[in-house]
C-alpha positions in Angstrom: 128.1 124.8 107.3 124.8 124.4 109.5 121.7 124.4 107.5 118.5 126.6 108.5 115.6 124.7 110.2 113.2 125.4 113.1 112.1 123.1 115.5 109.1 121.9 113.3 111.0 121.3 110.1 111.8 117.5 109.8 115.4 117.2 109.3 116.4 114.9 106.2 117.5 117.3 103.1 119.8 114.7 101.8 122.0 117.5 100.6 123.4 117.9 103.6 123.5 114.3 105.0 127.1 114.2 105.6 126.8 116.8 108.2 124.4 114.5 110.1 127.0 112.0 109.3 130.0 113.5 111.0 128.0 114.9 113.7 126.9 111.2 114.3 130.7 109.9 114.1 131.9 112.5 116.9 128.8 111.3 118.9 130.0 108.0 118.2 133.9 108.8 119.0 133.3 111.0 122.4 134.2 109.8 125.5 132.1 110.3 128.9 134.4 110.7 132.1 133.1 108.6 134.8 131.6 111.8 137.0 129.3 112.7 133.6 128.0 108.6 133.4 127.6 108.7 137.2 125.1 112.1 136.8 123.7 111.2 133.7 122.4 107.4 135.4 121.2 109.1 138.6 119.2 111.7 136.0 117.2 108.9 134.7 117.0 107.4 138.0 115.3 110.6 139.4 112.2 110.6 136.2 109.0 109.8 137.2 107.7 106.0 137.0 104.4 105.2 137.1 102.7 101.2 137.9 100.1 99.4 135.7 97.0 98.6 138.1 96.3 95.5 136.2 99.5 93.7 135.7 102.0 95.8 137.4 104.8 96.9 135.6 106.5 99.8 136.5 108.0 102.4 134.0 108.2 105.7 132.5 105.1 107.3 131.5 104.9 107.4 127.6 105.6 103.8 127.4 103.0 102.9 129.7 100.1 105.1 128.4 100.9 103.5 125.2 101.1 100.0 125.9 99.5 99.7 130.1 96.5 101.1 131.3 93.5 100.8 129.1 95.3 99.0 126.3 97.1 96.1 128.8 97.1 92.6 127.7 96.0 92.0 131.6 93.0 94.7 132.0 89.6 94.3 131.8 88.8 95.1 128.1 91.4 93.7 126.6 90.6 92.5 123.4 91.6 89.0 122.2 92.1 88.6 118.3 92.3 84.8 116.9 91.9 83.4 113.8 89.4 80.3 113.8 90.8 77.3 112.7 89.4 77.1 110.1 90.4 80.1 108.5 93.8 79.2 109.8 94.2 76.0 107.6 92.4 77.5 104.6 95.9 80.0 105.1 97.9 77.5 105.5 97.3 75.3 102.9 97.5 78.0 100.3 101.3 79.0 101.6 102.1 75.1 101.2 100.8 75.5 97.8 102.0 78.7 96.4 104.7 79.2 98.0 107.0 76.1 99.3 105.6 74.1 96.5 108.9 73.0 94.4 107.8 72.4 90.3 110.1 71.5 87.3 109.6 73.1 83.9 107.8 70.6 81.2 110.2 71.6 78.9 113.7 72.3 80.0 113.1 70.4 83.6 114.6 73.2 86.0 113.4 73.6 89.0 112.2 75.7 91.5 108.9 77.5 93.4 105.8 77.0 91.1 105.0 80.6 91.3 108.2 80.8 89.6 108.6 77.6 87.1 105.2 78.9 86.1 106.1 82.3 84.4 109.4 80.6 83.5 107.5 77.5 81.8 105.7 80.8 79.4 109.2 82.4 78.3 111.7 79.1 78.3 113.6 78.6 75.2 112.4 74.8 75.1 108.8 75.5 74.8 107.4 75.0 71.0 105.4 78.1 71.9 107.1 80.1 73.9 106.9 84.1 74.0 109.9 85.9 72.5 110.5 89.2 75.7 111.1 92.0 72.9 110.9 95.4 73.1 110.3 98.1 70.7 113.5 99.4 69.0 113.7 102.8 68.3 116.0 104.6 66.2 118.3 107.3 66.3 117.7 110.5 64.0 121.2 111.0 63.9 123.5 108.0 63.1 120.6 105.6 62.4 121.4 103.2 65.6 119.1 100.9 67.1 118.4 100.6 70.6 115.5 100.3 73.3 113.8 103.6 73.8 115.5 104.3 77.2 118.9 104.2 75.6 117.9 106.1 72.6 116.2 109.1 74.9 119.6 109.0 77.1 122.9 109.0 74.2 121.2 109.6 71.4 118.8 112.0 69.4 119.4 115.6 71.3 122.3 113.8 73.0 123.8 112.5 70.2 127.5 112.7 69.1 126.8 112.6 65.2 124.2 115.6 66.0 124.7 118.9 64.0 125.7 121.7 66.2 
């Protein structure tokens, strides 16, 4: 079964991703006599190639427009972006301390990064004061269980077993 596209529409319907699947495993699978490698090499060997003026690297011409020409790191209005340094401490002192900084909870005394041990340090069991993580509890109209609302929507109410039909 093909599916229906023109040469504009992008092709990703995940519907039909297993045909773009197997089509990818017989690519995968086929083999190439030696004749068809030898034509498809001198093929790319005949495509036009075009040089850099300002550093010299040859090759086709997509890449090079893109990356050669006026945008080379070589050329004459090249652009050079640094960070001064000292923007580039001010960075890297907050990574040492926010993120490789190593704390242990006050209370319980694991251990870990301090942007963790700091949330932990609000919820951990051994704290006088710490916050309980509840949810609401909702009830079902049906047979009267109690569970978080997610479940509730899903099994219960119009899903229910106990549910008059």
């Amino acid at each position: 079964m093909m599916t229906v596209s023109t040469k504009y529409m992008q092709r990703n319907n995940k519907t039909f991703g297993w045909i773009r699947r197997r089509f990818a495993e017989l690519e995968r699978n086929k083999h190439v006599s030696a004749e068809t490698r030898k034509k498809m090499s001198e093929a790319f060997a005949r495509k036009e190639r075009i040089t850099c003026p300002h550093c010299g690297k040859e090759g086709l011409p997509g890449n090079m427009r893109r990356w050669h020409f006026d945008n080379c790191s070589k050329g004459p209005n090249k652009t050079i972006h640094t960070i001064p340094n000292e923007q580039k401490l001010k960075i890297k002192e907050g990574m040492k301390s926010a993120v490789w900084a190593t704390k242990s909870c006050q209370y319980c005394g694991k251990e870990g990064k301090q942007c963790v041990i700091s949330t932990h340090e609000k919820f951990c069991k051994s704290n006088p004061n710490h916050v309980k993580k509840t949810e609401v509890q909702h009830t079902c109209i049906h047979c009267g269980k109690t569970s978080t609302k997610g479940n509730i929507t899903r099994w219960h109410n119009d899903n229910c077993k106990n549910r008059p039909r």
